[in-house]
C-alpha positions as CSV (number, residue, x, y, z in Angstrom):
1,X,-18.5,-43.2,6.6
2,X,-17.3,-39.5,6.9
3,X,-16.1,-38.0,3.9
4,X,-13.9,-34.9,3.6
5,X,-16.5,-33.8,1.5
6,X,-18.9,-34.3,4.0
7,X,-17.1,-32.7,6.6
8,X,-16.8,-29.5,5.1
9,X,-20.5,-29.5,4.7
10,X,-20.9,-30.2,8.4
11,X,-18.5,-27.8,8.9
12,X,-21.3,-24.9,7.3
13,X,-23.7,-26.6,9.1
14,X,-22.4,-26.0,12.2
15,X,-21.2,-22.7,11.5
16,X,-23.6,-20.8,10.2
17,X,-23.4,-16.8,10.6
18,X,-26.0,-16.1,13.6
19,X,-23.8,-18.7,15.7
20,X,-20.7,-16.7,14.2
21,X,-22.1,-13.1,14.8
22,X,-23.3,-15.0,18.8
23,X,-20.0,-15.7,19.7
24,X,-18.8,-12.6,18.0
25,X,-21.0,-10.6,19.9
26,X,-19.3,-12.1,23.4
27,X,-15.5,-10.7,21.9
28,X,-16.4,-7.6,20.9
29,X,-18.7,-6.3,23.4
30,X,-18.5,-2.6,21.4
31,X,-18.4,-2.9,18.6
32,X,-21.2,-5.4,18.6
33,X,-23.4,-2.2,19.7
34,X,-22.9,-0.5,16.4
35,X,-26.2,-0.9,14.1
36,X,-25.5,-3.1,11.4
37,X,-26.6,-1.8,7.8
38,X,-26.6,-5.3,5.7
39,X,-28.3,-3.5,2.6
40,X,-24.8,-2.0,2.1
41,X,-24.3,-2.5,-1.5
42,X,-21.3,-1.1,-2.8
43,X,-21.1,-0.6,-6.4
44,X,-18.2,0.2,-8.9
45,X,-15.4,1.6,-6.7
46,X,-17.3,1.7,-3.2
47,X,-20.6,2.5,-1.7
48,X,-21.8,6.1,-2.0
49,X,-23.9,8.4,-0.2
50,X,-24.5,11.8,0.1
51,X,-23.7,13.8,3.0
52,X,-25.5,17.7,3.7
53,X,-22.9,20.4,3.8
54,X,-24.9,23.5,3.8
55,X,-28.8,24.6,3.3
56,X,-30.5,27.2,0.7
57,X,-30.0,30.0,3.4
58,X,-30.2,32.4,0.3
59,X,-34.0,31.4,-1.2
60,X,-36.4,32.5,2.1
61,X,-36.0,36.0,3.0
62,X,-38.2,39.2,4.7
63,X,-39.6,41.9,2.4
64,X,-40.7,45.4,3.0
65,X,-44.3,45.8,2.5
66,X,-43.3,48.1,-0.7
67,X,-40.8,45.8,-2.1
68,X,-41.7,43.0,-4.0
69,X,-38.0,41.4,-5.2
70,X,-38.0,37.8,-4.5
71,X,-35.2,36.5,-3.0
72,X,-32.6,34.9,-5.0
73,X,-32.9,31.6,-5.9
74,X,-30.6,28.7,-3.8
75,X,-30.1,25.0,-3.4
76,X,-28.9,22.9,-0.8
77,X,-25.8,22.4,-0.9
78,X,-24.7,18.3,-0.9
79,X,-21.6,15.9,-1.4
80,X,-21.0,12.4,-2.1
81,X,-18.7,10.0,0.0
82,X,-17.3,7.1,-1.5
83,X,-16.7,4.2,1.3
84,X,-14.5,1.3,0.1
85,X,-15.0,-2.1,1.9
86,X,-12.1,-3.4,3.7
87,X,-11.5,-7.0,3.3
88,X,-10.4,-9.4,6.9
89,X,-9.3,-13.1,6.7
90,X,-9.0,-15.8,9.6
91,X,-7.6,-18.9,8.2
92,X,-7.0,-21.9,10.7
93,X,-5.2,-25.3,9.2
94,X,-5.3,-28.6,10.5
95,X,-3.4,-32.0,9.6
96,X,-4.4,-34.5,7.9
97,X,-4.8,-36.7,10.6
98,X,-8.3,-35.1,11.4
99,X,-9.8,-36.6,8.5
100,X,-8.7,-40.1,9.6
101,X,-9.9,-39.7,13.0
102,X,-13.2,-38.6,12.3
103,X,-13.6,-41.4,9.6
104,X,-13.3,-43.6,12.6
105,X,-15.0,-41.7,14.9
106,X,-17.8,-39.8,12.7
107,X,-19.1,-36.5,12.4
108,X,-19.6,-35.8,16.3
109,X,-15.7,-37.0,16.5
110,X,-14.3,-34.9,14.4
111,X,-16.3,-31.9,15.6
112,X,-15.1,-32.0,18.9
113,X,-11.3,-32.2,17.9
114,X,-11.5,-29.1,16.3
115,X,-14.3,-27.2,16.9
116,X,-12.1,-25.5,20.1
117,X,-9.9,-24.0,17.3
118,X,-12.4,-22.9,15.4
119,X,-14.7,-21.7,18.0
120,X,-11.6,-19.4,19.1
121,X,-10.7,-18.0,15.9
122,X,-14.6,-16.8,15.6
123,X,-14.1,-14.9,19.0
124,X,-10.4,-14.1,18.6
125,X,-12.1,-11.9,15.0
126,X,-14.4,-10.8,17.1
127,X,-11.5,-9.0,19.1
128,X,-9.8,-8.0,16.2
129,X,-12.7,-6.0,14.9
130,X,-13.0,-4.8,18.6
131,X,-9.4,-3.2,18.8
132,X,-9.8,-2.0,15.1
133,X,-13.1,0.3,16.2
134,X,-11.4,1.2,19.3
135,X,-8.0,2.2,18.1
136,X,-7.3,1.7,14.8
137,X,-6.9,5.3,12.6
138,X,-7.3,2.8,9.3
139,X,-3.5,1.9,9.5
140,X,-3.5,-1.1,12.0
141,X,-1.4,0.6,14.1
142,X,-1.1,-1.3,17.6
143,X,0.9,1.2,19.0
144,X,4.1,4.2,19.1
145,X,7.8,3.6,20.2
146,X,8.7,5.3,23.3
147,X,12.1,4.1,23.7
148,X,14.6,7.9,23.7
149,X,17.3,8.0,21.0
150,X,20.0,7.3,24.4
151,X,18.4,4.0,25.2
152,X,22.1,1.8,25.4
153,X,21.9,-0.9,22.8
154,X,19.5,-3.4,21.5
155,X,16.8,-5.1,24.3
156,X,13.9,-7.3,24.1
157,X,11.7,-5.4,26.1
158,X,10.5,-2.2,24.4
159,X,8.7,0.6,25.3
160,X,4.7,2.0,23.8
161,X,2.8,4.0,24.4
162,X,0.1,1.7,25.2
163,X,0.6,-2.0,25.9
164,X,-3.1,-2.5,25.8
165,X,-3.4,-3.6,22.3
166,X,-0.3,-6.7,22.1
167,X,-1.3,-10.1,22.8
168,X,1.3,-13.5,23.1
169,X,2.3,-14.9,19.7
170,X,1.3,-11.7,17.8
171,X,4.1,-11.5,15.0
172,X,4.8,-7.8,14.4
173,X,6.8,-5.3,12.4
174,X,8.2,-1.6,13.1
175,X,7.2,1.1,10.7
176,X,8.5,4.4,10.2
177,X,6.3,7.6,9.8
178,X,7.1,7.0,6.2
179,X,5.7,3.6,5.8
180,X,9.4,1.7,5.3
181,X,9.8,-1.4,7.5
182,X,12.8,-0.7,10.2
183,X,13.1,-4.2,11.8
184,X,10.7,-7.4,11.7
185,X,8.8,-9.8,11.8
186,X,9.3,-10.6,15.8
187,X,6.7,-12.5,18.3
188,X,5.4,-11.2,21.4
189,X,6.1,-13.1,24.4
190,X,5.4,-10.5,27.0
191,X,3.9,-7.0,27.9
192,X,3.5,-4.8,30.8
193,X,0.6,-2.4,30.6
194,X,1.4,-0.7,33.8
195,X,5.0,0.1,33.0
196,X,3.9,0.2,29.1
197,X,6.9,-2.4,27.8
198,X,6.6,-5.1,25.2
199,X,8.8,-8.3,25.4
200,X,9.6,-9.4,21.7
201,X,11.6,-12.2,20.5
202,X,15.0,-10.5,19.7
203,X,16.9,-7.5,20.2
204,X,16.1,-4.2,18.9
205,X,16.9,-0.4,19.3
206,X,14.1,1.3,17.9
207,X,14.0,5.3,17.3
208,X,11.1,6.9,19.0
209,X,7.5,7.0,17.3
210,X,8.0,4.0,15.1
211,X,4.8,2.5,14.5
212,X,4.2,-0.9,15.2
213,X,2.0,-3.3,13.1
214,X,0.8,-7.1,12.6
215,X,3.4,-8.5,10.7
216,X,2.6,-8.6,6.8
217,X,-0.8,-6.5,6.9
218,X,1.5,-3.4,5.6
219,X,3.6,-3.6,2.5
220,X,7.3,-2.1,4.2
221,X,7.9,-0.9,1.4
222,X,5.8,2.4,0.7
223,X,3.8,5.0,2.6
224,X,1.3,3.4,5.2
225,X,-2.2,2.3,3.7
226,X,-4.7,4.2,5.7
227,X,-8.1,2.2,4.5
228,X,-6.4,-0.9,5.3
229,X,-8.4,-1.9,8.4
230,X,-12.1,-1.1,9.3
231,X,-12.0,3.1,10.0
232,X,-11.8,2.9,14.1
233,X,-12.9,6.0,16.0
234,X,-9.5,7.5,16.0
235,X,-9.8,7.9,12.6
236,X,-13.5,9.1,12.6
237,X,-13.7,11.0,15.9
238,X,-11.7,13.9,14.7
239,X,-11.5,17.7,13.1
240,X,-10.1,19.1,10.2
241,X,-7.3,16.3,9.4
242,X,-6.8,14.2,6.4
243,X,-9.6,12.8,4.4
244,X,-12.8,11.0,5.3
245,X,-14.8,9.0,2.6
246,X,-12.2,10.2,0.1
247,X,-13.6,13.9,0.9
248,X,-11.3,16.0,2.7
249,X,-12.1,18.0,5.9
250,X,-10.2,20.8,6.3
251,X,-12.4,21.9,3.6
252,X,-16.2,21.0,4.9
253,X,-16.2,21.6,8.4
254,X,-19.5,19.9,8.5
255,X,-17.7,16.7,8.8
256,X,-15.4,17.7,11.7
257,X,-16.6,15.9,15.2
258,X,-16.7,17.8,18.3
259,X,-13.4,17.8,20.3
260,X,-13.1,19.5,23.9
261,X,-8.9,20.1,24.8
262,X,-8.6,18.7,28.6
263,X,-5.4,20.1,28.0
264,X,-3.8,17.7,30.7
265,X,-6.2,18.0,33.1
266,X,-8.1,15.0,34.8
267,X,-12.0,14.0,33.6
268,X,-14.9,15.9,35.2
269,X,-18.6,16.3,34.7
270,X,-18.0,19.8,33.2
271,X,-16.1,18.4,30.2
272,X,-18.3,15.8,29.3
273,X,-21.5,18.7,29.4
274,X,-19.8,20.9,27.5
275,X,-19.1,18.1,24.9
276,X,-22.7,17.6,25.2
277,X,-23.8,21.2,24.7
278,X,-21.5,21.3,22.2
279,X,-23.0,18.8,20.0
280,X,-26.4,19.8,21.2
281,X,-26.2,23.3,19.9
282,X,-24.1,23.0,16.8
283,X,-25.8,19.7,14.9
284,X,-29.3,18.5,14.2
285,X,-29.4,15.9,16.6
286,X,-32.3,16.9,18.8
287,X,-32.1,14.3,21.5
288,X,-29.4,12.0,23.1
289,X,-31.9,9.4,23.8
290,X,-29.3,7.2,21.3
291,X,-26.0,8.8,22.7
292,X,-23.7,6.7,24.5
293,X,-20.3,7.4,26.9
294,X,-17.2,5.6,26.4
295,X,-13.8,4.9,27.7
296,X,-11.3,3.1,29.9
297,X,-11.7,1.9,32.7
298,X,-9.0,4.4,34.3
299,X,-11.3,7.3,32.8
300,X,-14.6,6.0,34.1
301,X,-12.8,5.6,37.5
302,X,-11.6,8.9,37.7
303,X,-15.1,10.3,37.0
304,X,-16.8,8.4,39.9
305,X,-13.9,9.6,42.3
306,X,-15.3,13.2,41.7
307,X,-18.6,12.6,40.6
308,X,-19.3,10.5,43.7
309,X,-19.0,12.6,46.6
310,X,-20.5,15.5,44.8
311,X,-24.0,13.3,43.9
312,X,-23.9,11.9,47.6
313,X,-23.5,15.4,48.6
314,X,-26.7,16.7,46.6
315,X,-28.9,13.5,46.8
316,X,-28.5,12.8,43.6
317,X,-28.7,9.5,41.7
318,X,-25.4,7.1,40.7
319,X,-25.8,4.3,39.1
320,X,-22.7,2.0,39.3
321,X,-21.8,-1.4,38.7
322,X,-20.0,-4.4,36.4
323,X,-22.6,-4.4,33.7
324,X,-22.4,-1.8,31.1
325,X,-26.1,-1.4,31.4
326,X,-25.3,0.0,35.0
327,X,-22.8,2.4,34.6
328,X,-24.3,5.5,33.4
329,X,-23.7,9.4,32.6
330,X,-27.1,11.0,33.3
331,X,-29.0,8.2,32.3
332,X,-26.9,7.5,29.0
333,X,-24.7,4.4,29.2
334,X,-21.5,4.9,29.8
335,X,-19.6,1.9,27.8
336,X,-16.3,0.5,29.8
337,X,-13.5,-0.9,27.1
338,X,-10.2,-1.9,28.2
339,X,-9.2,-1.1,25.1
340,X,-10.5,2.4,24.6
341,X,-7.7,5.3,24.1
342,X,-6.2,6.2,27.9
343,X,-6.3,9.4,27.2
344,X,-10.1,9.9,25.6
345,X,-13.5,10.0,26.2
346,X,-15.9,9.8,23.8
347,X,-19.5,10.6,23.5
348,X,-21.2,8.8,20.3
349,X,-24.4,9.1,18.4
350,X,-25.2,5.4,18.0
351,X,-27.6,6.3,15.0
352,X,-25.2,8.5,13.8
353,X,-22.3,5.4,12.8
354,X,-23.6,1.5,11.4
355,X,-21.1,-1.1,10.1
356,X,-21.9,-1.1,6.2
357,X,-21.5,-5.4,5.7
358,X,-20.4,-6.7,2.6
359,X,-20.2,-10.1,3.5
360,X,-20.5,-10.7,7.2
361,X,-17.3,-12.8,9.0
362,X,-18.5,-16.5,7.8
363,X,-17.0,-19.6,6.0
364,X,-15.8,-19.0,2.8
365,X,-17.8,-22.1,0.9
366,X,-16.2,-22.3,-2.2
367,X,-12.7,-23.2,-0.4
368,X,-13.9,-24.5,2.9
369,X,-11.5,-27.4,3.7
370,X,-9.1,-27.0,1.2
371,X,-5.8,-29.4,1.1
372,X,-2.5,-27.3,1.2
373,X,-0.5,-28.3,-1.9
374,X,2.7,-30.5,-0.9
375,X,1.4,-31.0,3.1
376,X,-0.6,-33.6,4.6
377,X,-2.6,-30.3,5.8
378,X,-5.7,-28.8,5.1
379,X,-6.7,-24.7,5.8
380,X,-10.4,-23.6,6.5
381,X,-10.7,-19.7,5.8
382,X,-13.2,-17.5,7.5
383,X,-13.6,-13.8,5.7
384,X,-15.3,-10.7,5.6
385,X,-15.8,-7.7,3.6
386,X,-17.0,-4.1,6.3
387,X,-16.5,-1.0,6.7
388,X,-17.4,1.6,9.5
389,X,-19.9,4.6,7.8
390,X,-20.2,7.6,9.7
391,X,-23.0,9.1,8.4
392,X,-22.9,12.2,10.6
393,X,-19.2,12.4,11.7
394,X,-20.1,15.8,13.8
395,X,-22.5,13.9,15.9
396,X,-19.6,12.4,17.4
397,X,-17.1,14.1,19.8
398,X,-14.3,13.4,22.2
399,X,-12.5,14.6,25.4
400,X,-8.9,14.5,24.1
401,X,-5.6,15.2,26.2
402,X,-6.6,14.2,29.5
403,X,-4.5,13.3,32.5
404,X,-3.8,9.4,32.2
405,X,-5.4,7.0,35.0
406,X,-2.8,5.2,37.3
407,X,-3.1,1.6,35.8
């Protein structure tokens, strides 16, 4: 006969961490691209490692044939980052019911009554860690208020930026730029991402540019935590703002990526050659045989409108299609996200950026299939300690501020 002792053991058995990172993969078809470091070892108060800021321009120089002063003496010039693993749980509870089932109906019984749930919380991570890459700047943002100061009285359908991001049954709160909850928890029940509106489950009148967040990830209560979530590329992909690694970068422009202004204007192949160029000429890169293009699909479709005609006019080559392995930018791939930023492009050095791994998103054995005190219940926890390591922030760039695609 089944055990609940037993079952938890099956439970490992069945879900072991290739099958996780497999069905991962499938969620988060992006972030899954990024090279995975699993000798990250962190030690003390994070992982460490040393970043190049400037070379010993001072220790080689040309001498007169009469003058024999060696050059002064120099030494590269180096700095440490410190990156602090963030920590992501996925609990999923069941009643206690299960148990009784599957002692009737063994192992395979049990398995299918709730391997659904499980099986969807592995993918539904796996989407979480894709949105956090894509848009998260380390606060778990989802998204601004748009709704003006006039807006008459309280509604249930609010207006963001970008609805993109809000799923049904989320549970969020509204932050202001100072980190103190405004109003909260509600549920999503709806969104519009052409007319960029959320539904929520009560009234509210928010000011404009509140933030808005996954109910109970931020405290309410004091200035946001900006290492909260994995760093995403809005948080990475950027020049001469805030701190990176606990170093800042205003003062070591060697960690700023490279950012062309589109300044309004809509995508075309100029931009993304001067972003090449850019980081081309001004890093050590040497090749973009690891570079990849990516964006929304409102981006990529607005480069084909332009880029099409003007191939077909000179005979030249356009590869398009679903896959991502088809659509291309001069023989790089050009990745599609729903998700990505409306108003970016990126260009990425996939060498240049790994996910440092902890612990990668697995069962948690020590409290798999743990009774709830007081409820005929029990709670399974999946977990996972990451953190995106940008190596070489200025082998990264973007193509900020450009015309939004009609949705």
């Amino acid at each position: 006969m089944e055990t609940f002792t037993t079952l938890g053991d099956m439970l490992l058995r069945r879900y072991v961490v290739d099958y996780i990172g497999q069905a991962q993969n499938l969620a988060a078809p992006i972030w899954s691209r990024v090279p995975e470091n699993s000798n990250f070892i962190p030690s003390g108060q994070g992982a460490y490692f040393p970043i190049r800021l400037d070379g010993n321009e001072t220790g080689g120089a040309w001498r007169a044939i009469d003058d024999n002063q060696l050059p002064s003496a120099g030494n590269e010039q180096i700095i440490q980052a410190k990156v602090v693993p963030t920590k992501y749980y996925h609990t999923v509870s069941f009643s206690g019911i299960a148990e009784a089932v599957s002692a009737r109906g063994g192992e395979d019984a049990f398995a299918s009554a709730i391997t659904d749930a499980l099986s969807v919380a592995v993918t539904r991570a796996g989407a979480n860690f894709e949105q956090a890459f894509l848009r998260s700047d380390g606060t778990g943002a989802l998204a601004k208020t748009t709704n003006t100061s006039d807006v008459a009285g309280a509604t249930s359908v609010i207006g963001v930026d970008d609805a993109r991001p809000f799923r049904n049954n989320m549970v969020v709160e509204f932050m202001n730029s100072s980190g103190i909850k405004q109003a909260g928890p509600y549920k999503i029940t709806g969104r519009d991402i052409g007319l960029k509106t959320i539904t929520i489950s009560g009234n509210y009148d928010p000011a404009v540019d509140l933030t808005i967040h996954p109910a109970g990830e931020q405290s309410g209560v004091a200035a946001l935590n900006s290492q909260l979530t994995i760093y995403g590329l809005p948080a990475i992909v950027a020049a001469s703002t805030g701190t990176l690694y606990g170093i800042t970068r205003s003062s070591y422009p060697i960690l700023d990526s490279k950012l062309v202004n589109a300044s309004g204007a809509s995508l075309d192949e100029s931009m993304l050659r001067r972003l090449r160029k850019r980081i081309m000429v001004e890093t050590a890169v040497g090749t973009t045989d690891n570079f990849v293009v990516l964006s929304n699909w409102e981006q990529y479709d607005r480069y084909t409108e332009i880029a099409l005609p003007y191939r077909r006019f000179l005979d030249m080559r356009l590869e398009l299609g679903a896959s991502q392995e088809m659509t291309t930018f001069e023989g790089r791939p050009w990745l599609i996200a729903y998700l990505a930023l409306p108003t970016l492009v990126y260009m990425l050095n996939m060498s240049a950026i790994e996910r440092g791994t902890v612990r990668p998103f697995s069962l948690d054995e020590r409290v798999n299939m743990q009774w709830i005190p007081g409820y005929d219940a029990f709670t399974v926890l999946f977990k996972a300690y990451l953190q995106t390591v940008a190596r070489m922030p200025n082998q990264l760039g973007s193509i900020y501020g450009l015309a939004e695609g009609t949705y």
